[in-house]
TIVO-2410 file (N, C-alpha, C; in nm, 3 decimals):
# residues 190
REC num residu      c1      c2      c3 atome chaine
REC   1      X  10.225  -7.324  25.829     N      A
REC   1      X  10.284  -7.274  25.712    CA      A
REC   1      X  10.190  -7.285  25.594     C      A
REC   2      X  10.101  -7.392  25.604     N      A
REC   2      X   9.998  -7.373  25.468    CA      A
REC   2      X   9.895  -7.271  25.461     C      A
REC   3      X   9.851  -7.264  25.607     N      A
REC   3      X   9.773  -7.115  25.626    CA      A
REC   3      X   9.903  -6.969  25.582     C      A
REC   4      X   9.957  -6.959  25.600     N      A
REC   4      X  10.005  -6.846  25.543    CA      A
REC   4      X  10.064  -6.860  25.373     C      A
REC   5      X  10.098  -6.975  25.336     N      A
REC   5      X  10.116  -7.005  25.163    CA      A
REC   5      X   9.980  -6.993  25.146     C      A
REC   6      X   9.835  -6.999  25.234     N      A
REC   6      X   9.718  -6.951  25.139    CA      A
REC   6      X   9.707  -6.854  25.177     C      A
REC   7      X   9.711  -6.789  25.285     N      A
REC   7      X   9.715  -6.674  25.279    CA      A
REC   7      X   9.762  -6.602  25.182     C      A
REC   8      X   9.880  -6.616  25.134     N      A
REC   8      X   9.940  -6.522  25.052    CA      A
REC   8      X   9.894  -6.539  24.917     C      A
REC   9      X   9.908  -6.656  24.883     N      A
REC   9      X   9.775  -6.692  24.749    CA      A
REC   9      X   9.657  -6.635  24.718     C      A
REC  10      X   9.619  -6.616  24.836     N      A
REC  10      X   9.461  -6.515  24.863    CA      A
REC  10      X   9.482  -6.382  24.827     C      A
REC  11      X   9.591  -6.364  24.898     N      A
REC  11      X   9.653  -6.197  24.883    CA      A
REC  11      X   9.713  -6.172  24.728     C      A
REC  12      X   9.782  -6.261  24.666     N      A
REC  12      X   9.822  -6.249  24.548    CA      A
REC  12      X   9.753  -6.264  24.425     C      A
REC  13      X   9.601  -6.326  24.448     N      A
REC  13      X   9.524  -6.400  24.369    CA      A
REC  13      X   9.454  -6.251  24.276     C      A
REC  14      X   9.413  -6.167  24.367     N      A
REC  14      X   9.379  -6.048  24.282    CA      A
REC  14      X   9.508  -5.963  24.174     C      A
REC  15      X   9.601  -5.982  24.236     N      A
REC  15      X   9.710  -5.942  24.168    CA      A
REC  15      X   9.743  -6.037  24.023     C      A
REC  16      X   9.748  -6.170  24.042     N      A
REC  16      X   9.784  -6.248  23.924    CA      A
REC  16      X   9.686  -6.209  23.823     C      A
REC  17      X   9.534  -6.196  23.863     N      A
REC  17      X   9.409  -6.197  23.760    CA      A
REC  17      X   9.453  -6.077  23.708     C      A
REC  18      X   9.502  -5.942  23.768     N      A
REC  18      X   9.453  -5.860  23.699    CA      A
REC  18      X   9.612  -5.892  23.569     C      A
REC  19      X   9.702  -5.917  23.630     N      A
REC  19      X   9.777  -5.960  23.542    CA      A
REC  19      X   9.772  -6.018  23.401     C      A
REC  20      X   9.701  -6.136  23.483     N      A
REC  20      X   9.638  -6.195  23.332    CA      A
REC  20      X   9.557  -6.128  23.238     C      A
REC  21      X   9.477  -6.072  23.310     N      A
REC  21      X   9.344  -5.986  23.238    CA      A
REC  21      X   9.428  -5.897  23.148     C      A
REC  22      X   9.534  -5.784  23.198     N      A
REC  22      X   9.606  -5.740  23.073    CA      A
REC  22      X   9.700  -5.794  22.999     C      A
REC  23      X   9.749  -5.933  23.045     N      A
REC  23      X   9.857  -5.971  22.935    CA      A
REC  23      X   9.761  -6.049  22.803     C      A
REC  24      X   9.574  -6.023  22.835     N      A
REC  24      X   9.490  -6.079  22.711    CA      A
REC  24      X   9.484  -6.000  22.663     C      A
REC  25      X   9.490  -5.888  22.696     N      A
REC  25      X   9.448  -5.753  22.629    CA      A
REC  25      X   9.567  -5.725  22.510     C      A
REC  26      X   9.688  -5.774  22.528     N      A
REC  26      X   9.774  -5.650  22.474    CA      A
REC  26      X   9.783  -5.814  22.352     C      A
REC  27      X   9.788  -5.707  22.222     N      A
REC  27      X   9.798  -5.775  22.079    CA      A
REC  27      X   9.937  -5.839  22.037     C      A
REC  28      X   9.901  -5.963  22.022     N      A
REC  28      X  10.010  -6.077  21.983    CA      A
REC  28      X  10.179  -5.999  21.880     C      A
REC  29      X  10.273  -5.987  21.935     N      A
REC  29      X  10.384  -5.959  21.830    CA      A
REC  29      X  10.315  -6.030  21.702     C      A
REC  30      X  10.320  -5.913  21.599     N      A
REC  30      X  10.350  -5.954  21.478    CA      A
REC  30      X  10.456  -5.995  21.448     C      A
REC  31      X  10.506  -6.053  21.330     N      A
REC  31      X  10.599  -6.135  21.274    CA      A
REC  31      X  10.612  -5.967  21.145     C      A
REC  32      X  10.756  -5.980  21.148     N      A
REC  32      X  10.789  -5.851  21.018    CA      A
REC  32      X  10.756  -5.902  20.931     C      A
REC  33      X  10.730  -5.820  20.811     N      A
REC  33      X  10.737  -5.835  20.681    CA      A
REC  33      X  10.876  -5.844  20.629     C      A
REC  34      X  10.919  -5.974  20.561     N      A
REC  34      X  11.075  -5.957  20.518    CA      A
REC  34      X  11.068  -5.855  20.419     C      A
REC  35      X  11.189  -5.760  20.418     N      A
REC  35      X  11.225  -5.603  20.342    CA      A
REC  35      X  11.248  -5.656  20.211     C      A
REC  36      X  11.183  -5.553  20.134     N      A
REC  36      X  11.127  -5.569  19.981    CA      A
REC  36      X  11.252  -5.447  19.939     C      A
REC  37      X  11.269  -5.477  19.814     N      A
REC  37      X  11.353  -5.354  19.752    CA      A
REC  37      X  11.214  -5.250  19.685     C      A
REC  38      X  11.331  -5.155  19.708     N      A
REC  38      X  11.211  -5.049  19.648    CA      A
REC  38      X  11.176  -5.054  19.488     C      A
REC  39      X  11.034  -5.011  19.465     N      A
REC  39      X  11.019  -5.022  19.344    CA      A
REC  39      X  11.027  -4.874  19.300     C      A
REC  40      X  11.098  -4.825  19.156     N      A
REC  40      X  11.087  -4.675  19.124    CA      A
REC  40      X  10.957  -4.692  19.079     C      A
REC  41      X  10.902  -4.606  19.118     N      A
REC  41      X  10.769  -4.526  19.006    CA      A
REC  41      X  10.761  -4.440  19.011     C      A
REC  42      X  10.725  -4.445  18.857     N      A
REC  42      X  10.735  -4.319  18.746    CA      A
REC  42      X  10.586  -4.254  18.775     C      A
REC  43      X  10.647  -4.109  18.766     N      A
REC  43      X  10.536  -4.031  18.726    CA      A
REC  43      X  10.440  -4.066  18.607     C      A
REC  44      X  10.309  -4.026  18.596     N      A
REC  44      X  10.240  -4.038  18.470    CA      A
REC  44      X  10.242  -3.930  18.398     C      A
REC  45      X  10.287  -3.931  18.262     N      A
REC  45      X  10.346  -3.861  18.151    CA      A
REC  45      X  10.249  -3.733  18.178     C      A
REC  46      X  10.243  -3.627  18.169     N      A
REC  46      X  10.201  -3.479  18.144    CA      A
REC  46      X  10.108  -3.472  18.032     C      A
REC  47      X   9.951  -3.485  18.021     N      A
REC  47      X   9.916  -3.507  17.897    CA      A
REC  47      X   9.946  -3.360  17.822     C      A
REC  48      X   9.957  -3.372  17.683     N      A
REC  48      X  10.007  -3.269  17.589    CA      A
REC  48      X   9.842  -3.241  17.549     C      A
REC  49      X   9.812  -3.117  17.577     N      A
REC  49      X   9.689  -3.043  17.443    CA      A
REC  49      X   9.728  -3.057  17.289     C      A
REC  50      X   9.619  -3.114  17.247     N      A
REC  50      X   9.646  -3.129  17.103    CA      A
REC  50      X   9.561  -2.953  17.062     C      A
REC  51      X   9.690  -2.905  16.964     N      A
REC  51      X   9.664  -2.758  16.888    CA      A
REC  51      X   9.497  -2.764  16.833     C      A
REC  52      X   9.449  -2.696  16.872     N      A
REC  52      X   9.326  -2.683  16.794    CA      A
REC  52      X   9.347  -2.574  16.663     C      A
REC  53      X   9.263  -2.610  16.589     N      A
REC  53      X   9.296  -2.500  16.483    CA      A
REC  53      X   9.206  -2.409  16.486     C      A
REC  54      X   9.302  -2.314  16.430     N      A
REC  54      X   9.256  -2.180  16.445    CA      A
REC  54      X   9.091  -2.180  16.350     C      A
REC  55      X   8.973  -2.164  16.409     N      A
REC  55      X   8.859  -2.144  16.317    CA      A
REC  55      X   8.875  -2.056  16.210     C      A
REC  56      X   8.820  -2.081  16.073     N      A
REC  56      X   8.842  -1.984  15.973    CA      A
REC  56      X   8.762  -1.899  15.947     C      A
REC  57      X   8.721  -1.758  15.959     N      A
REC  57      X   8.587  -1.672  15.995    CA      A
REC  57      X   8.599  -1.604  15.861     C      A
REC  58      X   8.441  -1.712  15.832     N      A
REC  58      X   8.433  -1.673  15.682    CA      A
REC  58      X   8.320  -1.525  15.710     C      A
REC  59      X   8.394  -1.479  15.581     N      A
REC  59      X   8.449  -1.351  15.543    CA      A
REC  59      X   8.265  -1.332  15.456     C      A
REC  60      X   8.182  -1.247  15.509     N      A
REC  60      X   8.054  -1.280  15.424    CA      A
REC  60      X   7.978  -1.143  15.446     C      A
REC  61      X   7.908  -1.070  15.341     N      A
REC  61      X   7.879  -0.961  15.392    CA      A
REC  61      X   7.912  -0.813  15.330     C      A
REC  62      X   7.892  -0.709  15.416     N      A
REC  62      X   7.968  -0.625  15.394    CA      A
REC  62      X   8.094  -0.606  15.478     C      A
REC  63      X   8.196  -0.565  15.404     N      A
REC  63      X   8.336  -0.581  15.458    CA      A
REC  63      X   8.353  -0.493  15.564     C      A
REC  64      X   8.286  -0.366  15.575     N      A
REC  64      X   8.288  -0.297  15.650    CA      A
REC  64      X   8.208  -0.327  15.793     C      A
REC  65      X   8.158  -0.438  15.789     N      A
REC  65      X   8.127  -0.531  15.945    CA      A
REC  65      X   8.204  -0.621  15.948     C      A
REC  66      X   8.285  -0.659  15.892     N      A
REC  66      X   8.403  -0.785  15.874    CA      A
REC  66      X   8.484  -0.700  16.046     C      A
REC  67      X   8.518  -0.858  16.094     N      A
REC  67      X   8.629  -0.782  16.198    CA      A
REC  67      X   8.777  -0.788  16.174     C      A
REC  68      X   8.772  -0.672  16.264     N      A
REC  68      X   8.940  -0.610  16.220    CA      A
REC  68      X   9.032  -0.680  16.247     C      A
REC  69      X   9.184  -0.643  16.159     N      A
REC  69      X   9.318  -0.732  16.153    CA      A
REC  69      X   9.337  -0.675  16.289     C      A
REC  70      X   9.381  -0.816  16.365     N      A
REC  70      X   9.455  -0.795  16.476    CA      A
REC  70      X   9.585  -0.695  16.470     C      A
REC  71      X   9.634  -0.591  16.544     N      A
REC  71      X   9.721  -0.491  16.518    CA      A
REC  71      X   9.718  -0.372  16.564     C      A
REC  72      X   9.843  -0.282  16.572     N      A
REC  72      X   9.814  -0.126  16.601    CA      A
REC  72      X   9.920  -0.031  16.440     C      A
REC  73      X   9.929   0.091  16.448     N      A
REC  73      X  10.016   0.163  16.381    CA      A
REC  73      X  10.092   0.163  16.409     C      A
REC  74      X  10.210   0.179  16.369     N      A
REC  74      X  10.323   0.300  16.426    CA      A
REC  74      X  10.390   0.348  16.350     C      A
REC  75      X  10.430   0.472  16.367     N      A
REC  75      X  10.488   0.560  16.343    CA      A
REC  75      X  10.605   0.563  16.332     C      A
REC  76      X  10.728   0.587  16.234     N      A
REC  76      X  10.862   0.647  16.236    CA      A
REC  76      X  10.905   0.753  16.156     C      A
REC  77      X  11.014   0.769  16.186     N      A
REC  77      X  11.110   0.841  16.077    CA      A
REC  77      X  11.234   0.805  16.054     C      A
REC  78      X  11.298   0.800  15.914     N      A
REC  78      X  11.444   0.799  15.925    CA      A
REC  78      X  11.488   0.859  15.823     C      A
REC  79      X  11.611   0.799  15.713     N      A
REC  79      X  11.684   0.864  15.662    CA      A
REC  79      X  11.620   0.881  15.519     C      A
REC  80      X  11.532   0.762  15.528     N      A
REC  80      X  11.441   0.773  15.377    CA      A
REC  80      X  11.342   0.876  15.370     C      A
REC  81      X  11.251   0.899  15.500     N      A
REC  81      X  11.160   0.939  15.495    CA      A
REC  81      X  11.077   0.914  15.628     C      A
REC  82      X  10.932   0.896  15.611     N      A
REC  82      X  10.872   0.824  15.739    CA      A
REC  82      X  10.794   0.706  15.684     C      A
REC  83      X  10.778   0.612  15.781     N      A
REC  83      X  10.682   0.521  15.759    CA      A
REC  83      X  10.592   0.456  15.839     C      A
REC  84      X  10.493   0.389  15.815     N      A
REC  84      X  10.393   0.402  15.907    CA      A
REC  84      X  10.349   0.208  15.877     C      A
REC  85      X  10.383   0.134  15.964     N      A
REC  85      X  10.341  -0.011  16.015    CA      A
REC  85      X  10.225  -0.029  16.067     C      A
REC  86      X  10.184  -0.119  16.038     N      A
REC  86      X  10.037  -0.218  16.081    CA      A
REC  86      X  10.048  -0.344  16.103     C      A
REC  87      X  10.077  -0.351  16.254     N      A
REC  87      X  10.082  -0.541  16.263    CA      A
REC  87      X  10.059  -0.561  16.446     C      A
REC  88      X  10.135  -0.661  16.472     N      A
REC  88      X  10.143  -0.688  16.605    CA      A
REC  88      X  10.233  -0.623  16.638     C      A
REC  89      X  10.236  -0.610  16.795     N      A
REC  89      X  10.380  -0.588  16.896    CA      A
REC  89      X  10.507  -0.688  16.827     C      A
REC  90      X  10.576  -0.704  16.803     N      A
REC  90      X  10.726  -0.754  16.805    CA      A
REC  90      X  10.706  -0.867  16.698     C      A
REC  91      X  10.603  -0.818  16.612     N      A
REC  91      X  10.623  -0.929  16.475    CA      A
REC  91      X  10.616  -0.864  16.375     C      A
REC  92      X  10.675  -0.897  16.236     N      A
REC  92      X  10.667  -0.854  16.119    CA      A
REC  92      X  10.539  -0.766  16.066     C      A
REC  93      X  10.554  -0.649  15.999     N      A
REC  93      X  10.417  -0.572  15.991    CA      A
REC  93      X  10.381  -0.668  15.892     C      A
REC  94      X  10.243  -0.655  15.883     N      A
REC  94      X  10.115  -0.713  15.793    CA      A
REC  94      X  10.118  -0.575  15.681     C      A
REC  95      X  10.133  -0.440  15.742     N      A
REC  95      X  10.117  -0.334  15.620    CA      A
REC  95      X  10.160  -0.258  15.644     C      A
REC  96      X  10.263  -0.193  15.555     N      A
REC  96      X  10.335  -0.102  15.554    CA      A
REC  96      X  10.305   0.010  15.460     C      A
REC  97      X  10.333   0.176  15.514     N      A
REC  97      X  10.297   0.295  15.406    CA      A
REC  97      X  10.403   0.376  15.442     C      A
REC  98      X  10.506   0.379  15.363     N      A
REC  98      X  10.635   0.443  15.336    CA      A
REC  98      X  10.638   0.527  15.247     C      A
REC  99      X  10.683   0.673  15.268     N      A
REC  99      X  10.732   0.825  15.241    CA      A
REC  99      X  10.844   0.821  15.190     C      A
REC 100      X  10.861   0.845  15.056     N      A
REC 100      X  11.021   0.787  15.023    CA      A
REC 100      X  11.054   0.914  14.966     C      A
REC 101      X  11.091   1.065  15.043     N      A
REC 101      X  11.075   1.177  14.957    CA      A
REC 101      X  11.195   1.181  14.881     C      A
REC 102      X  11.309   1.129  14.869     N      A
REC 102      X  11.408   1.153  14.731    CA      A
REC 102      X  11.338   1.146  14.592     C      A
REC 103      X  11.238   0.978  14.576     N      A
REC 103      X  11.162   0.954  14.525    CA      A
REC 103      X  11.039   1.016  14.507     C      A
REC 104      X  11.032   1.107  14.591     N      A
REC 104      X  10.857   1.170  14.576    CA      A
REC 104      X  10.755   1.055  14.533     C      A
REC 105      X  10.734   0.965  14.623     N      A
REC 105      X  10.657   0.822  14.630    CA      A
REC 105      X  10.645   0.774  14.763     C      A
REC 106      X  10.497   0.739  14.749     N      A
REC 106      X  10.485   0.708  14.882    CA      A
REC 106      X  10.457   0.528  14.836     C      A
REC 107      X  10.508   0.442  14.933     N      A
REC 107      X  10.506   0.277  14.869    CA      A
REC 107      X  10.448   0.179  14.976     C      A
REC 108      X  10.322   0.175  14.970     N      A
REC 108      X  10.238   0.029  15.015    CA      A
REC 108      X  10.248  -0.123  15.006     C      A
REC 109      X  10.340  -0.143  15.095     N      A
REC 109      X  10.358  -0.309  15.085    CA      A
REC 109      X  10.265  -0.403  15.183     C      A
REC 110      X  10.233  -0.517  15.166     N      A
REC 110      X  10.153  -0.619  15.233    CA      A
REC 110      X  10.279  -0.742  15.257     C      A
REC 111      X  10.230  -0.778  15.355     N      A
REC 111      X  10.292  -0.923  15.371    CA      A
REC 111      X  10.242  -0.998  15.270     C      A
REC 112      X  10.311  -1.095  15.243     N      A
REC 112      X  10.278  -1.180  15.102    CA      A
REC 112      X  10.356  -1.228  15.014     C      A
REC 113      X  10.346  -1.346  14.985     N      A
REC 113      X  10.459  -1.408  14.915    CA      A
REC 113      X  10.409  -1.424  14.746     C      A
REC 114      X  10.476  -1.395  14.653     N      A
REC 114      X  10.447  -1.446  14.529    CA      A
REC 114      X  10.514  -1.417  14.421     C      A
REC 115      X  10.542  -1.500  14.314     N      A
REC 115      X  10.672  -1.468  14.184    CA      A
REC 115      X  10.613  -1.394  14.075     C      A
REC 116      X  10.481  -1.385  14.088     N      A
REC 116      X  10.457  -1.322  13.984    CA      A
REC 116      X  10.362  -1.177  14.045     C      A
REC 117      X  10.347  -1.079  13.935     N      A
REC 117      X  10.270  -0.986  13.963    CA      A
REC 117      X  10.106  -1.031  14.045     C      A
REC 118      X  10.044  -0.958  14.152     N      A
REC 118      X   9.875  -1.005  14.184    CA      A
REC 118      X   9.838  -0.898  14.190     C      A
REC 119      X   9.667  -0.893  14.150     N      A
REC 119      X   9.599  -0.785  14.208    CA      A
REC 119      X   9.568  -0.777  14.328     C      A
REC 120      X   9.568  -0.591  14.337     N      A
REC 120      X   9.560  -0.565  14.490    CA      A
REC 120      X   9.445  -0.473  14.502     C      A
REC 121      X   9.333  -0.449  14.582     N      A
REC 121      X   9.250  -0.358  14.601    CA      A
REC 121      X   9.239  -0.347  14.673     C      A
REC 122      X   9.226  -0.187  14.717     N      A
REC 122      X   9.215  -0.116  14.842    CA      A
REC 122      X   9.061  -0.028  14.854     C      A
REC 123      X   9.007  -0.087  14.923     N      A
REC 123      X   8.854  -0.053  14.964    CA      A
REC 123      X   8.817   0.036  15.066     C      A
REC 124      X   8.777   0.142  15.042     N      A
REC 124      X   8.735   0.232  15.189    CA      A
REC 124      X   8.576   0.281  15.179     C      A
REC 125      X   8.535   0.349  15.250     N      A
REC 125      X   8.385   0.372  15.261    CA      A
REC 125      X   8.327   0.460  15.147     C      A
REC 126      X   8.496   0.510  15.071     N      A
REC 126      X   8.412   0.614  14.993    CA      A
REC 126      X   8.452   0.549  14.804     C      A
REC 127      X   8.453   0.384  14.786     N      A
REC 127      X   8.521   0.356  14.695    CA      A
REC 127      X   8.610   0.265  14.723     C      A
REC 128      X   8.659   0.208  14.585     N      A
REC 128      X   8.812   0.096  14.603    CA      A
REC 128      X   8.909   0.142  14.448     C      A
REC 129      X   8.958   0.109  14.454     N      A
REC 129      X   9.044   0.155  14.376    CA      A
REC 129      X   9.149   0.034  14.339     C      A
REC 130      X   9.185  -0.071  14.217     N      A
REC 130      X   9.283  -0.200  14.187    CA      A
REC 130      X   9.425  -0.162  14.159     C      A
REC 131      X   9.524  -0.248  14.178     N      A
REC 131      X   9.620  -0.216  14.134    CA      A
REC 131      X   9.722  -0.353  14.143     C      A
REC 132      X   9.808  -0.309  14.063     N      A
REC 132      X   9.902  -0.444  14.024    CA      A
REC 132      X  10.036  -0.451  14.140     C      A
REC 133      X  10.020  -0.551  14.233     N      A
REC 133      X  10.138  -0.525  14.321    CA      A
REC 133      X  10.249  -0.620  14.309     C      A
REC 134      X  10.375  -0.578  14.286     N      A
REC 134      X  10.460  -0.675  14.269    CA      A
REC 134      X  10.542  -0.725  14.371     C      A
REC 135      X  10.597  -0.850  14.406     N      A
REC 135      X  10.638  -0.894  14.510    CA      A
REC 135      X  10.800  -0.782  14.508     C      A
REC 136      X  10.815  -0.776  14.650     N      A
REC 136      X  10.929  -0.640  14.708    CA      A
REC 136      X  11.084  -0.731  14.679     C      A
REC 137      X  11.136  -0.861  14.699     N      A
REC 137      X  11.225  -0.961  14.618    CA      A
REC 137      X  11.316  -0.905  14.823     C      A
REC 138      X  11.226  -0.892  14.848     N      A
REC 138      X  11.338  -0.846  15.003    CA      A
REC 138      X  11.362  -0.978  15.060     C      A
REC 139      X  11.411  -0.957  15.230     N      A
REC 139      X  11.448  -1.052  15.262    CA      A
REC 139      X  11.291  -1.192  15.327     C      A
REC 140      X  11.205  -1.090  15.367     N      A
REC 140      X  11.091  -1.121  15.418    CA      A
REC 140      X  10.935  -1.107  15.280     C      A
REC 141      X  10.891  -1.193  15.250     N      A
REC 141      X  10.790  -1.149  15.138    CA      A
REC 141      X  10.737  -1.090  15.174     C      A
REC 142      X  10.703  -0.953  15.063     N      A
REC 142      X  10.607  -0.848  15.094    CA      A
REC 142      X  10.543  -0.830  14.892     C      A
REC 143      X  10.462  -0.733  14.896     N      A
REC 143      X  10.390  -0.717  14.770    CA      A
REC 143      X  10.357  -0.543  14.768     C      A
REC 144      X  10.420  -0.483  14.681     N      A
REC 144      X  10.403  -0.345  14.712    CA      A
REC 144      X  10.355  -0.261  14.590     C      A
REC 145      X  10.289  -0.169  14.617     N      A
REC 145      X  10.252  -0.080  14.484    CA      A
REC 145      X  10.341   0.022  14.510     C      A
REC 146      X  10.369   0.138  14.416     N      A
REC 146      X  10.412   0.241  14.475    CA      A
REC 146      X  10.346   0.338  14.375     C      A
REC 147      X  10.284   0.458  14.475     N      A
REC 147      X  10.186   0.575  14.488    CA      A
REC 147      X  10.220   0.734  14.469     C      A
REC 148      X  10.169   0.812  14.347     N      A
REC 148      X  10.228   0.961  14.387    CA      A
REC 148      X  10.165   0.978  14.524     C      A
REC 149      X  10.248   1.093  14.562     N      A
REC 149      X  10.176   1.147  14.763    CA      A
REC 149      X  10.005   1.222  14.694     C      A
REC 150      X  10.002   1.244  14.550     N      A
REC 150      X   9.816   1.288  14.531    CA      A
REC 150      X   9.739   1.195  14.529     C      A
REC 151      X   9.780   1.096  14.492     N      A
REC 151      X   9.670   1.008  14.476    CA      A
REC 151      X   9.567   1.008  14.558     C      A
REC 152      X   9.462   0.987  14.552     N      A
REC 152      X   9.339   1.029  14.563    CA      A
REC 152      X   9.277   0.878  14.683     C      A
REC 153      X   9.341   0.744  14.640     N      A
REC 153      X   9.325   0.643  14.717    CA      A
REC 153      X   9.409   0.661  14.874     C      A
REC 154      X   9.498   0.764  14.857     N      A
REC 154      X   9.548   0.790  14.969    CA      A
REC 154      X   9.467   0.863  15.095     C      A
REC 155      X   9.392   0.991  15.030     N      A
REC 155      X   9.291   1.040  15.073    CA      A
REC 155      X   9.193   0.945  15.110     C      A
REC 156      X   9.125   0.855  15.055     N      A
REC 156      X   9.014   0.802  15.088    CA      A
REC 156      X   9.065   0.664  15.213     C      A
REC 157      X   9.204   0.622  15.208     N      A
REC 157      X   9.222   0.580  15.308    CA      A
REC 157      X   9.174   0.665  15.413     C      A
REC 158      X   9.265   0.774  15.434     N      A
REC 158      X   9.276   0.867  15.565    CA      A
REC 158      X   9.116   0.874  15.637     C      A
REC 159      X   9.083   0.945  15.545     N      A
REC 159      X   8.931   0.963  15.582    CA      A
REC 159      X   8.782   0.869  15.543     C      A
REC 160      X   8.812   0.778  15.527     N      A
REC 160      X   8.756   0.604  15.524    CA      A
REC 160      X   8.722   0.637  15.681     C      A
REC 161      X   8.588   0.557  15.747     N      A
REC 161      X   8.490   0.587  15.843    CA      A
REC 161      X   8.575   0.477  15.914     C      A
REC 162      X   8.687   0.487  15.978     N      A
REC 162      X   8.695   0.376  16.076    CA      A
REC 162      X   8.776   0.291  16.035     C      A
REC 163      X   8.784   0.238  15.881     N      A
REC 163      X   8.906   0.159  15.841    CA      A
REC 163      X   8.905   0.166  15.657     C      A
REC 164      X   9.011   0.081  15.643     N      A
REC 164      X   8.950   0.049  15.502    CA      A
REC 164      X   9.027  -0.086  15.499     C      A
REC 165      X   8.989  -0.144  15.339     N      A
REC 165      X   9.011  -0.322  15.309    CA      A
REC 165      X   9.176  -0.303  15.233     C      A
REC 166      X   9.243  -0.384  15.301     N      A
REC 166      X   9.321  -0.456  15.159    CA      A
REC 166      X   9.319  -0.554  15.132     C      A
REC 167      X   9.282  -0.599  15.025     N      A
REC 167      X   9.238  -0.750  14.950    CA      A
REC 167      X   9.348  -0.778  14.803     C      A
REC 168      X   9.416  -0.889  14.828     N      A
REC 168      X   9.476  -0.952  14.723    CA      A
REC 168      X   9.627  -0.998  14.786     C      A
REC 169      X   9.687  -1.049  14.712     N      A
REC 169      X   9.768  -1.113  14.781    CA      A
REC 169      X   9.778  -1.213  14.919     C      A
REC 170      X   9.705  -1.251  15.011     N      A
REC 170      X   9.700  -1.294  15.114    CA      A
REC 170      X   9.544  -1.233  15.190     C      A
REC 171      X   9.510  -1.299  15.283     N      A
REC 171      X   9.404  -1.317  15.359    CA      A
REC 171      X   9.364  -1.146  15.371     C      A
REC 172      X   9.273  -1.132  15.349     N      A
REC 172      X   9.220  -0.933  15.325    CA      A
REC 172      X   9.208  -0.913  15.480     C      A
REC 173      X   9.314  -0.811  15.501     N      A
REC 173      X   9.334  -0.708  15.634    CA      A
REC 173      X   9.218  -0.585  15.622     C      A
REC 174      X   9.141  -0.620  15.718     N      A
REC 174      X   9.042  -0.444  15.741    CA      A
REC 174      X   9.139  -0.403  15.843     C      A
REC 175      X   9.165  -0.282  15.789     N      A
REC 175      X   9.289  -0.216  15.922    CA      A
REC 175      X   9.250  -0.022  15.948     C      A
REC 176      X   9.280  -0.051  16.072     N      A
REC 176      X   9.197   0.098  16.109    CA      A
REC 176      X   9.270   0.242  16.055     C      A
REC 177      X   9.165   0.315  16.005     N      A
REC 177      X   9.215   0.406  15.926    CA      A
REC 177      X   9.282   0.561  16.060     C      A
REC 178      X   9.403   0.524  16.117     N      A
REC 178      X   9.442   0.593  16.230    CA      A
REC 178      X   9.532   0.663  16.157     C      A
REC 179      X   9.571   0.821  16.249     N      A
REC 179      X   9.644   0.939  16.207    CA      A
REC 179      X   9.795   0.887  16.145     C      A
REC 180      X   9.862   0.775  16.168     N      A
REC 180      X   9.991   0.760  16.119    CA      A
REC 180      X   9.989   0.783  15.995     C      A
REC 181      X   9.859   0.710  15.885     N      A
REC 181      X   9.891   0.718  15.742    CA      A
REC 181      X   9.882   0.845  15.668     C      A
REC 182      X   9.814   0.951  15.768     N      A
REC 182      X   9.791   1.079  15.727    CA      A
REC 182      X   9.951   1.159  15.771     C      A
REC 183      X  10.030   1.081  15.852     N      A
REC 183      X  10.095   1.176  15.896    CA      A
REC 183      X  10.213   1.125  15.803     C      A
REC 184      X  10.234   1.048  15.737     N      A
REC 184      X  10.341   0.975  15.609    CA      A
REC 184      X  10.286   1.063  15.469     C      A
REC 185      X  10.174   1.041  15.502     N      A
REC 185      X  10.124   1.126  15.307    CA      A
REC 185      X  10.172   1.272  15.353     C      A
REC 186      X  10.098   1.348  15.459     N      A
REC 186      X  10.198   1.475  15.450    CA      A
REC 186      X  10.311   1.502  15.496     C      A
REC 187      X  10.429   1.394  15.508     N      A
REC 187      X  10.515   1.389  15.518    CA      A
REC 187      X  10.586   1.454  15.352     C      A
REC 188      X  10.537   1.303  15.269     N      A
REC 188      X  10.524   1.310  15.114    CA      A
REC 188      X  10.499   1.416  15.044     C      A
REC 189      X  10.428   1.530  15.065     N      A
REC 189      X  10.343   1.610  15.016    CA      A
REC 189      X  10.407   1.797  15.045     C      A
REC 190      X  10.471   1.727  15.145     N      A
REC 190      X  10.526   1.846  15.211    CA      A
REC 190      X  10.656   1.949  15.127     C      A
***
């Protein structure tokens, strides 16, 4: 009987090693980590752009290389007459030239705020011409002269090489001398 208990020892002996050999191999149970509550965290705040300011493009020279007021024309008609805008898409015009034929007057207003009378000059390639503009008392400040349809500064708008100046009241608009203002004066004239 001890020859076969070694026998079988013999026979089993490769079996136990390899046993052992992988129960060294395989990595000790860890121990858990006892459960933590969760911590919130916060996002980090969105940094904000600080506004830069708008550069101020001094104005030096001849005016007629000065660059142009941001803007287009347009054109209407209604019950007064026609009138013809200069500004942005969907904001308050910067300049207005209104046909007021009951009045036989055509009336140039600027954006612009002020209580008392200012001078206004209107500059084109062929000449300028001053004038006293008084604030319009509307709902939005404006500063307006008002013009016979001959006047002669009307003409030299129209046909002014490309634009002409308005200076006084507020920051001087070079604004392009396009068919709307011709098509308000002979509105006027008509």
């Amino acid at each position: 009987m001890t020859r076969s208990v070694t026998r079988s020892a013999f026979l089993l002996a490769p079996l136990l090693a390899a046993t052992l050999t992988l129960s060294c191999c395989v990595a000790p149970e860890r121990e858990q980590a006892p459960e933590t509550t969760p911590v919130a965290v916060r996002a980090a705040p969105t940094p904000q752009p600080t506004p830069t300011p708008t550069p101020t493009v001094e104005l030096s020279g001849e005016w007629t290389e000065w660059p142009a007021s941001a803007g287009e024309w347009i054109y209407r008609q209604d019950g007064r007459g026609s009138i013809a805008l200069f500004g942005m898409a969907n904001e308050d015009a910067e300049l207005t030239l209104r046909c007021d034929r009951n009045a036989r007057r055509i009336f140039l207003t600027r954006a612009g705020a002020a209580n008392t009378p200012v001078p206004l000059t209107i500059r084109t390639t062929s000449g300028a011409q001053s004038f006293t503009a008084q604030p319009t008392g509307g709902e939005l400040p404006y500063l307006g002269i008002a013009l016979a349809p001959t006047d002669m500064i009307l003409d030299r708008m129209i046909y002014s090489r490309g634009r002409f100046l308005v200076d006084g009241g507020g920051a001087p608009l070079v604004v392009p001398s396009w068919p709307e203002i011709a098509r308000v004066v002979e509105d006027c004239r008509a």
